[in-house]
PyMOL Python script that loads the backbone (N, CA, C, O; Angstrom):
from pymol import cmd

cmd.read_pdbstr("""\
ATOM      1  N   UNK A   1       0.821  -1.184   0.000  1.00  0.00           N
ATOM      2  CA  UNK A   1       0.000   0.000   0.000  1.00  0.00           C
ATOM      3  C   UNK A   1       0.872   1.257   0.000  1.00  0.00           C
ATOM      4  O   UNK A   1       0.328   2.241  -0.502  1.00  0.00           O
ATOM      5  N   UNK A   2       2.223   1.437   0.502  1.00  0.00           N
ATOM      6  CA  UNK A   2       2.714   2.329   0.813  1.00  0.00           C
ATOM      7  C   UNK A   2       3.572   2.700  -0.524  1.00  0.00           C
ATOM      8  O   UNK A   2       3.923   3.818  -0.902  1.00  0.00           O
ATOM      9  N   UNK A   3       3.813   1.385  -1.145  1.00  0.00           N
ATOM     10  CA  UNK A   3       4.909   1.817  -2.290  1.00  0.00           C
ATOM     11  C   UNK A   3       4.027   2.357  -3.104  1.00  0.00           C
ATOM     12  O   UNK A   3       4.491   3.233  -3.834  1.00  0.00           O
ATOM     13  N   UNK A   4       2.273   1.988  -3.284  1.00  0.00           N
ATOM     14  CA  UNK A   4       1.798   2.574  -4.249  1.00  0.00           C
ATOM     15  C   UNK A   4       1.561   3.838  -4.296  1.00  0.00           C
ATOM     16  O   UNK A   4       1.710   4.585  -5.263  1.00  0.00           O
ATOM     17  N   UNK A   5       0.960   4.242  -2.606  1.00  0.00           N
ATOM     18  CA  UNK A   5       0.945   6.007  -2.433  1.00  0.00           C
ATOM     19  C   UNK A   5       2.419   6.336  -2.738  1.00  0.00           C
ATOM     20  O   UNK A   5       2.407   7.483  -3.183  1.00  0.00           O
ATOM     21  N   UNK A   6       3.643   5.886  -2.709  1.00  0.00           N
ATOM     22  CA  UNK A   6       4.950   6.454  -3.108  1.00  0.00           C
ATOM     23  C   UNK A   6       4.517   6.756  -4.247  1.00  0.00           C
ATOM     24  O   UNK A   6       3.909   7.813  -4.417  1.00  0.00           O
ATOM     25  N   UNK A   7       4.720   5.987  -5.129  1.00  0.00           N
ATOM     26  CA  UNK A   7       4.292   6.139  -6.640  1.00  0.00           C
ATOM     27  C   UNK A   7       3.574   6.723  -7.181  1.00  0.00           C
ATOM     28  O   UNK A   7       3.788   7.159  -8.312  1.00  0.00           O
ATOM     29  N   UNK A   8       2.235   6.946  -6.360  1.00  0.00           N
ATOM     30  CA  UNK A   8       1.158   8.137  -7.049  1.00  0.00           C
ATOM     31  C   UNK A   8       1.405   9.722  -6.365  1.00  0.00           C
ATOM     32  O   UNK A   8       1.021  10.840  -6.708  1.00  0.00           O
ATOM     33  N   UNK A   9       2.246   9.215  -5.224  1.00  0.00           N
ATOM     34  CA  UNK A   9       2.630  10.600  -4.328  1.00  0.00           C
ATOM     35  C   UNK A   9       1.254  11.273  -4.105  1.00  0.00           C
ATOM     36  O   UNK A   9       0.605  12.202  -4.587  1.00  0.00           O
ATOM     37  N   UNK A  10       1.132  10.314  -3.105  1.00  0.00           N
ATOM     38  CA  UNK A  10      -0.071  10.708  -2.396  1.00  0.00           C
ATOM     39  C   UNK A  10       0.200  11.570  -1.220  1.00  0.00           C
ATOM     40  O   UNK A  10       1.206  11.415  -0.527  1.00  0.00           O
ATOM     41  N   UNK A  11      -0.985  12.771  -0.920  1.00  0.00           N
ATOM     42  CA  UNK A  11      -0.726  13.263  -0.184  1.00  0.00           C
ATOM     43  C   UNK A  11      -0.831  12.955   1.293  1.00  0.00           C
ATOM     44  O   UNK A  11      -0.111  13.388   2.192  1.00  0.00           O
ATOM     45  N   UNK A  12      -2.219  11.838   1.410  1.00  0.00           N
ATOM     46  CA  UNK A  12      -1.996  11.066   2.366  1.00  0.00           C
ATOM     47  C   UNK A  12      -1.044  10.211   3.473  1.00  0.00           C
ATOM     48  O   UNK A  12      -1.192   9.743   4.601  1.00  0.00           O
ATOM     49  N   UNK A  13       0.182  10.310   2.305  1.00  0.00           N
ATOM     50  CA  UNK A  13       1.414   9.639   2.924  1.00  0.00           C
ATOM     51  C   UNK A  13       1.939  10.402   3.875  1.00  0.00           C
ATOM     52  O   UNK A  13       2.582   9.901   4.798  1.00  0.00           O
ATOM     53  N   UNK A  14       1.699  11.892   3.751  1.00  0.00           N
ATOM     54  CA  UNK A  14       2.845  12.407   4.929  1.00  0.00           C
ATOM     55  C   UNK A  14       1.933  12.240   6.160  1.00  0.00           C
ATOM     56  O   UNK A  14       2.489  11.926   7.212  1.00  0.00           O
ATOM     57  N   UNK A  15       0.356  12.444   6.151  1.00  0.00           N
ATOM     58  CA  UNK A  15      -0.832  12.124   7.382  1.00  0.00           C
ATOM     59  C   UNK A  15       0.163  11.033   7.897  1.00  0.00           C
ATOM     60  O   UNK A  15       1.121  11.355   8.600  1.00  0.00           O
ATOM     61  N   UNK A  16      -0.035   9.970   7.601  1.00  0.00           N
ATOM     62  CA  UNK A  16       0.144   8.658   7.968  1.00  0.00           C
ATOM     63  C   UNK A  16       1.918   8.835   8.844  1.00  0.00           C
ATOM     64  O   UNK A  16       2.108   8.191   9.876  1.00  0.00           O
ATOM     65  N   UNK A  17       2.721   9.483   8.436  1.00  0.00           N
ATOM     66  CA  UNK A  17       3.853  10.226   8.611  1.00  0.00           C
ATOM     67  C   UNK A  17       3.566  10.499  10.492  1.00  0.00           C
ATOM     68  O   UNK A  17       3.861   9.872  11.509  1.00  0.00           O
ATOM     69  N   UNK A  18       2.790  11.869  10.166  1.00  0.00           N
ATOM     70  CA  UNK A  18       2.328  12.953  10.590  1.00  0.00           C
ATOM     71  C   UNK A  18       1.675  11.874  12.273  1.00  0.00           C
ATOM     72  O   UNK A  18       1.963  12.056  13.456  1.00  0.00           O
ATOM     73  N   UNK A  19       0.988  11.082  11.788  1.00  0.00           N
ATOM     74  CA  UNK A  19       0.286  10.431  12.581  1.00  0.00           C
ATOM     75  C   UNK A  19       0.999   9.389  13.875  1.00  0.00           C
ATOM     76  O   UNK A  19       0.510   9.246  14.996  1.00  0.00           O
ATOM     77  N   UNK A  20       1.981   8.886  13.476  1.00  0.00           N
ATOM     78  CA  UNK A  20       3.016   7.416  13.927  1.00  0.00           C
ATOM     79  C   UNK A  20       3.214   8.619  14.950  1.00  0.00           C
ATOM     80  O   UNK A  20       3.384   9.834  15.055  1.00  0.00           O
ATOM     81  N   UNK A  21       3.019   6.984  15.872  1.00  0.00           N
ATOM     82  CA  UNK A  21       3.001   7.754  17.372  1.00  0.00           C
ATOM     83  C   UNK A  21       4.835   7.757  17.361  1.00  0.00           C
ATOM     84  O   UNK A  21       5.631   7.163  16.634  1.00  0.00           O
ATOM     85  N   UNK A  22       5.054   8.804  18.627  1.00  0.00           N
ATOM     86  CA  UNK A  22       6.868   9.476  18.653  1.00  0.00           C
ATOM     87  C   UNK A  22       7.557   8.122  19.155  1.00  0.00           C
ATOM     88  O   UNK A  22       8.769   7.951  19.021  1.00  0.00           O
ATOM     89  N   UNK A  23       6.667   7.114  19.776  1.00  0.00           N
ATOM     90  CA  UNK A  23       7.636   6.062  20.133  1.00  0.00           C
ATOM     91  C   UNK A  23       7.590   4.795  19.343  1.00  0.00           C
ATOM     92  O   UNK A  23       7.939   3.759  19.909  1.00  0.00           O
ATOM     93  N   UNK A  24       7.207   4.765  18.126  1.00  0.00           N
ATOM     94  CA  UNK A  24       7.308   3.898  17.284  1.00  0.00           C
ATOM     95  C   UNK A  24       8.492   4.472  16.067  1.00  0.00           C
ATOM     96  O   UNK A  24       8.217   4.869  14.935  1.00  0.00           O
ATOM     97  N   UNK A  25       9.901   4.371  16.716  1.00  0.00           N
ATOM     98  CA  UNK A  25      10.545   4.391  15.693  1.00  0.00           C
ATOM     99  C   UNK A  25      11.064   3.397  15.110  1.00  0.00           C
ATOM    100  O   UNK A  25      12.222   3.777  14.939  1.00  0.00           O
ATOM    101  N   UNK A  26      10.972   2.233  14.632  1.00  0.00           N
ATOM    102  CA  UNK A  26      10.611   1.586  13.779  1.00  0.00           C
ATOM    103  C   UNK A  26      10.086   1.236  12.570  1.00  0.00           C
ATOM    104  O   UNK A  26      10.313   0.367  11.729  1.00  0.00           O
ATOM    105  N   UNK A  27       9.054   2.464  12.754  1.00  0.00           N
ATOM    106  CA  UNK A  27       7.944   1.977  11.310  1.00  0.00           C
ATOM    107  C   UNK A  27       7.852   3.737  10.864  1.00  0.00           C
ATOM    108  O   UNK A  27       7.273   4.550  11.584  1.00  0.00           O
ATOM    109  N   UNK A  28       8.476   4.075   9.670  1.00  0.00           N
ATOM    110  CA  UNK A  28       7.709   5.491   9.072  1.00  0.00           C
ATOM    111  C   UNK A  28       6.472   5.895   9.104  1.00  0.00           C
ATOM    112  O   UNK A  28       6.302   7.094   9.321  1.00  0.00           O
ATOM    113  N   UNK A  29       5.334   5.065   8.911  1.00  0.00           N
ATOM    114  CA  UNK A  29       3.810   5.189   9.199  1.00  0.00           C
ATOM    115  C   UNK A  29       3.171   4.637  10.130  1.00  0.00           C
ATOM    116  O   UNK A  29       3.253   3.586  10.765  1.00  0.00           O
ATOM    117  N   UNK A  30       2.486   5.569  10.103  1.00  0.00           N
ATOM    118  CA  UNK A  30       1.163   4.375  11.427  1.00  0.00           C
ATOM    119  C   UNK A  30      -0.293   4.316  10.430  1.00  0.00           C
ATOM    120  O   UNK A  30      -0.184   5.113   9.498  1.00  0.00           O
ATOM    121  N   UNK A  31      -1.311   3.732  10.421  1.00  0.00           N
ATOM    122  CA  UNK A  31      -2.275   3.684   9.726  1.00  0.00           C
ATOM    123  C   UNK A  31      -3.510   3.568  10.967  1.00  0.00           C
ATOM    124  O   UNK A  31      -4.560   4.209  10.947  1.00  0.00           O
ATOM    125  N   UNK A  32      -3.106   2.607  12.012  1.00  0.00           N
ATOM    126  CA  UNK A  32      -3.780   2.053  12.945  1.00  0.00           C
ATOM    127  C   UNK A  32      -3.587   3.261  13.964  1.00  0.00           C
ATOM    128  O   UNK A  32      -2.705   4.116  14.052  1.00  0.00           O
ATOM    129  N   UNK A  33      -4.873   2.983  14.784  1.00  0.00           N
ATOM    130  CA  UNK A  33      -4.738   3.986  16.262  1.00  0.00           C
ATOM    131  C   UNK A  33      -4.146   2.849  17.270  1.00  0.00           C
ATOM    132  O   UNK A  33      -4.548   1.685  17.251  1.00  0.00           O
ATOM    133  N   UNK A  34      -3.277   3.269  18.031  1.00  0.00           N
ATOM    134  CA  UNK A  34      -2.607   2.437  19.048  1.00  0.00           C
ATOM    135  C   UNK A  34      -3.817   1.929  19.914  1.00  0.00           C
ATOM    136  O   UNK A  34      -4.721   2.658  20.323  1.00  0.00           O
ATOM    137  N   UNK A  35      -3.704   0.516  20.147  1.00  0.00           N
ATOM    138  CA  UNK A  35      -4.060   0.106  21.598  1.00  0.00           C
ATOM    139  C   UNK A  35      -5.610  -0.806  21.137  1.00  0.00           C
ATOM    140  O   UNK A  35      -6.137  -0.417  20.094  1.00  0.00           O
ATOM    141  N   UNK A  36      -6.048  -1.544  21.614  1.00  0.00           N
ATOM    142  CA  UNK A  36      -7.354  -2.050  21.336  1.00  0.00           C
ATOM    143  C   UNK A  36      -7.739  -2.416  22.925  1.00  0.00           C
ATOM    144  O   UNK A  36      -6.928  -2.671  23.815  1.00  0.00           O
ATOM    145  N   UNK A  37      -9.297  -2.370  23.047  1.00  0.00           N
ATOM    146  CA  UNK A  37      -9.930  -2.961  23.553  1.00  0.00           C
ATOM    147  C   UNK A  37     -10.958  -3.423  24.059  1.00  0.00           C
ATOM    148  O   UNK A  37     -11.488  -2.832  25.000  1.00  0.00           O
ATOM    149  N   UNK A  38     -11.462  -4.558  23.562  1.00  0.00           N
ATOM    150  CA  UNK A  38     -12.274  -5.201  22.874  1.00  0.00           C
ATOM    151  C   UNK A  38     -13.204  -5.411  24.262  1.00  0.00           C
ATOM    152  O   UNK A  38     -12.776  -5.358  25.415  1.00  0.00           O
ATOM    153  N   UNK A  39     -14.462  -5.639  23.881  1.00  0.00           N
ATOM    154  CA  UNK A  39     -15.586  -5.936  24.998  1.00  0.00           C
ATOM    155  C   UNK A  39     -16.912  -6.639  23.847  1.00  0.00           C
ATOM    156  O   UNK A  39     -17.287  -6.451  22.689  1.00  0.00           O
ATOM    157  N   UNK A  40     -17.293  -7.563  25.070  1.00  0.00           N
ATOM    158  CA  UNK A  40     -18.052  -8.845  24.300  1.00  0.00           C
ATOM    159  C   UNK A  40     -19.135  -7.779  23.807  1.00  0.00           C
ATOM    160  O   UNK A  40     -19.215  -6.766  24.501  1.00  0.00           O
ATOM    161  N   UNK A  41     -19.938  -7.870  22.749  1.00  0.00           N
ATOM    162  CA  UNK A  41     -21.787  -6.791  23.288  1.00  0.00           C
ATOM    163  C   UNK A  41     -22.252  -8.090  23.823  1.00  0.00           C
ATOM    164  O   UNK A  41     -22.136  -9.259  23.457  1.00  0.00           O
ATOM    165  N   UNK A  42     -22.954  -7.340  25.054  1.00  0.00           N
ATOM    166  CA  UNK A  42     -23.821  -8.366  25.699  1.00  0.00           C
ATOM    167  C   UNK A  42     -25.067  -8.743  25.542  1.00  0.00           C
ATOM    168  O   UNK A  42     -25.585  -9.820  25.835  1.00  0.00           O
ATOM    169  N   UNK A  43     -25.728  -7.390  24.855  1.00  0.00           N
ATOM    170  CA  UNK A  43     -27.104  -7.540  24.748  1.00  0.00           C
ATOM    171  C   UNK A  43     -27.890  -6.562  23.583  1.00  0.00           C
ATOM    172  O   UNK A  43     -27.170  -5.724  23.040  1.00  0.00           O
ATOM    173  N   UNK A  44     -28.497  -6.586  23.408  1.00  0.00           N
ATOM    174  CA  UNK A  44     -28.839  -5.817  22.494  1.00  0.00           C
ATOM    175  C   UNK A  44     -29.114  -4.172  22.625  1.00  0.00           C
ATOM    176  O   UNK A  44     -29.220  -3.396  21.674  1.00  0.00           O
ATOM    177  N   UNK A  45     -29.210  -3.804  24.194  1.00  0.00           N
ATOM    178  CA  UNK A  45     -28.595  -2.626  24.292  1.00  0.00           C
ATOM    179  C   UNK A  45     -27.848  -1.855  24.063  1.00  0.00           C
ATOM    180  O   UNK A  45     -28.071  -0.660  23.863  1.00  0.00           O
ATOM    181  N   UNK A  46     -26.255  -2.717  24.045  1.00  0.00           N
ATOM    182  CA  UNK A  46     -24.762  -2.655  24.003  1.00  0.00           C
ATOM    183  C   UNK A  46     -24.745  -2.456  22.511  1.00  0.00           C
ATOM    184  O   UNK A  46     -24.259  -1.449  21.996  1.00  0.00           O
ATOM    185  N   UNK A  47     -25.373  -3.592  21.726  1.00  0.00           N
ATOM    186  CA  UNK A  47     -25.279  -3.119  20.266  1.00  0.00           C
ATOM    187  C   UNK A  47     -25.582  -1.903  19.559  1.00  0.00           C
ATOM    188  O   UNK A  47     -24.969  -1.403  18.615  1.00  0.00           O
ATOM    189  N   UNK A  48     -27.215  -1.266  20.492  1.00  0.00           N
ATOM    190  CA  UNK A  48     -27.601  -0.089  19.900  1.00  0.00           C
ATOM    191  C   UNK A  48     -26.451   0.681  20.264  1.00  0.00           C
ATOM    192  O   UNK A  48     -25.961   1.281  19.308  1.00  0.00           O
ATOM    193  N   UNK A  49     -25.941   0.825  21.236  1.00  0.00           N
ATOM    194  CA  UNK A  49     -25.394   1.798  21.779  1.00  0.00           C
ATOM    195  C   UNK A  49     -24.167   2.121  20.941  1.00  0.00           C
ATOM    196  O   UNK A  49     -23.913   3.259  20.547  1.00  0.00           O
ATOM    197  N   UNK A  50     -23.046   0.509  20.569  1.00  0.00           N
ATOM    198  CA  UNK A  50     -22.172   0.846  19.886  1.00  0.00           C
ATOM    199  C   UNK A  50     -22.673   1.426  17.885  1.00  0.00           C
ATOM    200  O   UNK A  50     -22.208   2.187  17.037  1.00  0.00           O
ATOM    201  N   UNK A  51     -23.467   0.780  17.973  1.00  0.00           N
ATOM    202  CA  UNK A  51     -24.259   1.271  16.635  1.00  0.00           C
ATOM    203  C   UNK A  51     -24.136   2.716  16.993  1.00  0.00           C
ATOM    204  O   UNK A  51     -22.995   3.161  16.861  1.00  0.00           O
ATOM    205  N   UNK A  52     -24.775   3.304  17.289  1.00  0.00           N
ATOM    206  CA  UNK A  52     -25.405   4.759  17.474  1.00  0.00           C
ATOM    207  C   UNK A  52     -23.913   5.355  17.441  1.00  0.00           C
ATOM    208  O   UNK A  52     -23.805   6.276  16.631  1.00  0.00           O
ATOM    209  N   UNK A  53     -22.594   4.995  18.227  1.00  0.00           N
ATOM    210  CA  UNK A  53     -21.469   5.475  18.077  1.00  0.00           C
ATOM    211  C   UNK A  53     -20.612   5.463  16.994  1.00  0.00           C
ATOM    212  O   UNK A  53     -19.966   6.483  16.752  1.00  0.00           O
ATOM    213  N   UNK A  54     -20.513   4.623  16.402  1.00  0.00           N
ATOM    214  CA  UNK A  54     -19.983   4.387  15.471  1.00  0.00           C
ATOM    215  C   UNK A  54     -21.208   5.198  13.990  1.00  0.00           C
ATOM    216  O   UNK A  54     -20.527   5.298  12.970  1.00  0.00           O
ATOM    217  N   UNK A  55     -22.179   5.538  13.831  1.00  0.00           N
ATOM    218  CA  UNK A  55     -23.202   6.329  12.852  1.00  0.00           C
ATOM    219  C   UNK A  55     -22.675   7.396  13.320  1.00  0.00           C
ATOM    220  O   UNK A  55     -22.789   8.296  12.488  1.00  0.00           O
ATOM    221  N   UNK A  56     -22.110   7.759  14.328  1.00  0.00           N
ATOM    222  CA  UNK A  56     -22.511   9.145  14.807  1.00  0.00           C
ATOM    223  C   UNK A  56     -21.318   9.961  14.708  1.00  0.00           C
ATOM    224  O   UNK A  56     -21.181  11.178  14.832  1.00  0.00           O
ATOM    225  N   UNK A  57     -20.342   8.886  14.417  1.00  0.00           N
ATOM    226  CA  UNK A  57     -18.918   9.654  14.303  1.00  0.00           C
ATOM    227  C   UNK A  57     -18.645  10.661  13.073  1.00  0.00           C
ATOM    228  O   UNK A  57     -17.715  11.462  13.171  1.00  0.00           O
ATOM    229  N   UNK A  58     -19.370  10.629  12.028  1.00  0.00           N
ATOM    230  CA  UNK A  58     -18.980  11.426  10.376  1.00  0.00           C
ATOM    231  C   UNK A  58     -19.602  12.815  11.426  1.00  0.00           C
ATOM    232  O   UNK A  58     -19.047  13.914  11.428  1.00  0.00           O
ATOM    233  N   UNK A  59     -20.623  12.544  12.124  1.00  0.00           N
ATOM    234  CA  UNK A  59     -21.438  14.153  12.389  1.00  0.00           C
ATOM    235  C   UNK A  59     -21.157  14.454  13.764  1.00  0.00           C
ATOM    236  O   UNK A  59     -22.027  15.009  14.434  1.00  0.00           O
ATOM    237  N   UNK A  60     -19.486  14.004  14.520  1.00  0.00           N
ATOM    238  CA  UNK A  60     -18.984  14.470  15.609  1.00  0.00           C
ATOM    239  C   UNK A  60     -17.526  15.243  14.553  1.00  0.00           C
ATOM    240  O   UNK A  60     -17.105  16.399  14.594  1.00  0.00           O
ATOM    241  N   UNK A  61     -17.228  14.496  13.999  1.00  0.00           N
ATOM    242  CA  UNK A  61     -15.969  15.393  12.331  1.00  0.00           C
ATOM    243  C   UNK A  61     -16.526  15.919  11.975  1.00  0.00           C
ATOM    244  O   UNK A  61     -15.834  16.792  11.452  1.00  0.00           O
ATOM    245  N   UNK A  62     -18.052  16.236  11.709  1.00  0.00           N
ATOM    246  CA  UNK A  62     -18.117  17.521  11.202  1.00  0.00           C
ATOM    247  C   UNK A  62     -18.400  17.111   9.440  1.00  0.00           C
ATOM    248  O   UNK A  62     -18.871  18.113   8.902  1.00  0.00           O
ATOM    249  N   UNK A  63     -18.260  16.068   8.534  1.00  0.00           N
ATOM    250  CA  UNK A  63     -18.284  15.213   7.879  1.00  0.00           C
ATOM    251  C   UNK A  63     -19.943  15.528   7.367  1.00  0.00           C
ATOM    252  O   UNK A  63     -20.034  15.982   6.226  1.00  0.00           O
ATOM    253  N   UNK A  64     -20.759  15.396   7.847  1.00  0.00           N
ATOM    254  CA  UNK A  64     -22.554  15.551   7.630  1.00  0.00           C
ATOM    255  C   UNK A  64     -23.325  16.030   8.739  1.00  0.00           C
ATOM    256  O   UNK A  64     -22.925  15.672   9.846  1.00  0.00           O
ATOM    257  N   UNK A  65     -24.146  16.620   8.699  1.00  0.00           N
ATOM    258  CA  UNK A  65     -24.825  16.949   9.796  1.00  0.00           C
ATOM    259  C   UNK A  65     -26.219  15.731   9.929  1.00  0.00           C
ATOM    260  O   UNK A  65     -27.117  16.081  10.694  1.00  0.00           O
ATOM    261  N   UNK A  66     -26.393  14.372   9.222  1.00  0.00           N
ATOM    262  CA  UNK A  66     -27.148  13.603   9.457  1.00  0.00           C
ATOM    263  C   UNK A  66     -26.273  12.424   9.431  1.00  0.00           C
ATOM    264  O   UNK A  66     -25.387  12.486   8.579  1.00  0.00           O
ATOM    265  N   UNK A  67     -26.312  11.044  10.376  1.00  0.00           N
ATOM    266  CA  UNK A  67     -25.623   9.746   9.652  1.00  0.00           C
ATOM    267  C   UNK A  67     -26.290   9.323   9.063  1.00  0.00           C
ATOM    268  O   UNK A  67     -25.791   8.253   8.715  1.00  0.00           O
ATOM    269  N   UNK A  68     -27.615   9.480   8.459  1.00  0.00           N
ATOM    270  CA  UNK A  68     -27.684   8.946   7.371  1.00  0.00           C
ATOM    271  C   UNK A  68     -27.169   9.457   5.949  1.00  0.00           C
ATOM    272  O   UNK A  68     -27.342   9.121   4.777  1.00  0.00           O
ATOM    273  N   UNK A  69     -26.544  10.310   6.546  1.00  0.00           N
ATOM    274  CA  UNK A  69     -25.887  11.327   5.023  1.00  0.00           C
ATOM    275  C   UNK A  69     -24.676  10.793   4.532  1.00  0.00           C
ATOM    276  O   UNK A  69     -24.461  10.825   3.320  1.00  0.00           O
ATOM    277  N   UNK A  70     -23.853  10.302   5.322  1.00  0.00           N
ATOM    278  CA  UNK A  70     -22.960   9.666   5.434  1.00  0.00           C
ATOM    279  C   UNK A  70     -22.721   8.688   4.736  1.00  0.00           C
ATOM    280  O   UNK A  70     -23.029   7.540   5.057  1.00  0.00           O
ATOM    281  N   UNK A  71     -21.888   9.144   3.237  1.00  0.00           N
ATOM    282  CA  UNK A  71     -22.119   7.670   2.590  1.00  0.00           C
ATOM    283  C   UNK A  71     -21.286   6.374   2.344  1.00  0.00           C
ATOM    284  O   UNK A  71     -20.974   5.703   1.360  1.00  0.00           O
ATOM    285  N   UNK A  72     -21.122   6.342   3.356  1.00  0.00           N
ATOM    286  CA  UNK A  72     -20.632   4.758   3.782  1.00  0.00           C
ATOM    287  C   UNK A  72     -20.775   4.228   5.190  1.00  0.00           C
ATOM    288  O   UNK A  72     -20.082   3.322   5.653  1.00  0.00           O
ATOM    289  N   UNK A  73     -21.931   5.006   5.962  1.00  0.00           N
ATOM    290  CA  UNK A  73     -22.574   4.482   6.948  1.00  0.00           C
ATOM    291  C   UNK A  73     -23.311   3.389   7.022  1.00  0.00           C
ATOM    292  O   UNK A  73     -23.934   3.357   5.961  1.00  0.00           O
ATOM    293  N   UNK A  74     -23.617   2.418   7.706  1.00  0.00           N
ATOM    294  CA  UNK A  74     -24.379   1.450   7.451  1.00  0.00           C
ATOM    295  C   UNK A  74     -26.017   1.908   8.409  1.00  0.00           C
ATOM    296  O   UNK A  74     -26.930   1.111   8.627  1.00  0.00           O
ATOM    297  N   UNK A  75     -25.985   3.438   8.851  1.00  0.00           N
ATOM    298  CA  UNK A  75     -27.280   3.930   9.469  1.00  0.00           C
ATOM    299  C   UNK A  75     -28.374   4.086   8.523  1.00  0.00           C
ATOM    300  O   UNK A  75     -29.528   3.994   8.940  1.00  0.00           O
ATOM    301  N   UNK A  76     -28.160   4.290   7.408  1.00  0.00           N
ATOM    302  CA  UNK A  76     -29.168   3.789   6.332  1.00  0.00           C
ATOM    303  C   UNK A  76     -30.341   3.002   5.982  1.00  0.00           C
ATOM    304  O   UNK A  76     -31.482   3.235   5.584  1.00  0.00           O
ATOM    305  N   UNK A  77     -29.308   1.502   6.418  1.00  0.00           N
ATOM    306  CA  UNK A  77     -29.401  -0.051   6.168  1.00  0.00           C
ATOM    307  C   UNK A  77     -30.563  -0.101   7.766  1.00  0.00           C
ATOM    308  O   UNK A  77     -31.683  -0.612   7.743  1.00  0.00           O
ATOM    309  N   UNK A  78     -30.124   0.354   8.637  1.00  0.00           N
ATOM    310  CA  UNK A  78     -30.835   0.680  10.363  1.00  0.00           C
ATOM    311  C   UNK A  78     -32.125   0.894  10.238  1.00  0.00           C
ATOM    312  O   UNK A  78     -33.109   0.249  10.597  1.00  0.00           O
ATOM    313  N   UNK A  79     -31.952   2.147   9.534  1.00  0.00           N
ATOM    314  CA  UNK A  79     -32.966   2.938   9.553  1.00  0.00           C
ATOM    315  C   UNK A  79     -34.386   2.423   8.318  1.00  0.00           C
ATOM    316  O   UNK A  79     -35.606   2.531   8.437  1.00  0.00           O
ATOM    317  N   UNK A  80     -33.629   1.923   7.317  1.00  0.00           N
ATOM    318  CA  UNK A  80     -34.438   1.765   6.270  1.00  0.00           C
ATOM    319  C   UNK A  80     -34.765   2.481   5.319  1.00  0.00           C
ATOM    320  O   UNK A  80     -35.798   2.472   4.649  1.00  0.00           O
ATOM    321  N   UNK A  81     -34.006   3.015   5.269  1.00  0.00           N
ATOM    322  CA  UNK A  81     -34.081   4.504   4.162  1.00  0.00           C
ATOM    323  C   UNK A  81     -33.071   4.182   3.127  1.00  0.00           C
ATOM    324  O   UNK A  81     -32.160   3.381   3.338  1.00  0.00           O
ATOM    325  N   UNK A  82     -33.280   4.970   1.722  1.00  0.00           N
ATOM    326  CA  UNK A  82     -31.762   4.180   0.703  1.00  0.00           C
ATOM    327  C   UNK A  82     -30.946   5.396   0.544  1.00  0.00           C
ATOM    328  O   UNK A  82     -29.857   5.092   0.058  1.00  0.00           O
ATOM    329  N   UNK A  83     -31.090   6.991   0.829  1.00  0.00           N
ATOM    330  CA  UNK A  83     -30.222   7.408   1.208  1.00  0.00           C
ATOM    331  C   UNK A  83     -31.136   9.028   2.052  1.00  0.00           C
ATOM    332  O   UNK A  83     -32.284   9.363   2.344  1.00  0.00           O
ATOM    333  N   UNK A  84     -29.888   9.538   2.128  1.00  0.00           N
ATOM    334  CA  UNK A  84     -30.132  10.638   3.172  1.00  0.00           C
ATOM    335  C   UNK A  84     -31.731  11.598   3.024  1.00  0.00           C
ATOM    336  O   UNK A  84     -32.226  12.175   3.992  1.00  0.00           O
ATOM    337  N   UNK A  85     -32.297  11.601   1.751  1.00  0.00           N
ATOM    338  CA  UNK A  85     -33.160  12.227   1.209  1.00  0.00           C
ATOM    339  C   UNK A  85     -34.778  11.805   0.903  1.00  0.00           C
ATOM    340  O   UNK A  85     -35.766  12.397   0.469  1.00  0.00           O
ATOM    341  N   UNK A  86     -34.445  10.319   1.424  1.00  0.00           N
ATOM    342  CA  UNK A  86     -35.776   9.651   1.486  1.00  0.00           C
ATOM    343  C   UNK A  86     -36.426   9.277   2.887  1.00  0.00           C
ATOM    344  O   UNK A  86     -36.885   8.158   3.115  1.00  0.00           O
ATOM    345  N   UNK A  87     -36.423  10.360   3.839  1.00  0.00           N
ATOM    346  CA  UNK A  87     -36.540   9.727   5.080  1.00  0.00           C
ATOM    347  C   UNK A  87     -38.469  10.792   5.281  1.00  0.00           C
ATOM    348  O   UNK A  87     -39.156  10.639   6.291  1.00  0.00           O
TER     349      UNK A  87
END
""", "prot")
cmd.dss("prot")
cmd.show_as("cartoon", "prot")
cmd.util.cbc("prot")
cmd.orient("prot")
């Protein structure tokens, strides 16, 4: 992936640069956010909840002011609507 942004000289490459945390000198890029951690969903609460977070992130960036606007949200598919304009 990286030799190809070399090659097209993408501007993305220096982000990725820009991004690598100061104590990973090792690797020129980071792509990933450091650290995971993972929790079972327990119930179908837990699901709405991470649902609703994950829709909701394009319109906490600033990205759309609806997630269903968002087009590569899967709040759409949720909701039942086929895109932002048919609700």
């Amino acid at each position: 992936m990286v030799d190809r942004m070399r090659a097209q000289n993408s501007p993305a490459l220096s982000l990725l640069v820009w991004h690598r945390a100061p104590h990973k000198r090792d690797l020129e890029h980071q792509v990933w956010q450091e650290g995971s951690h993972t929790e079972q969903i327990a119930d179908t609460t837990m699901m709405r909840q991470k649902l609703e977070y994950i829709h909701n992130n394009p319109v906490k960036r600033g990205y759309v002011d609806d997630p269903l606007c968002w087009r590569y949200s899967s709040a759409r598919n949720y909701e039942g609507s086929r895109d932002c304009l048919t609700r």
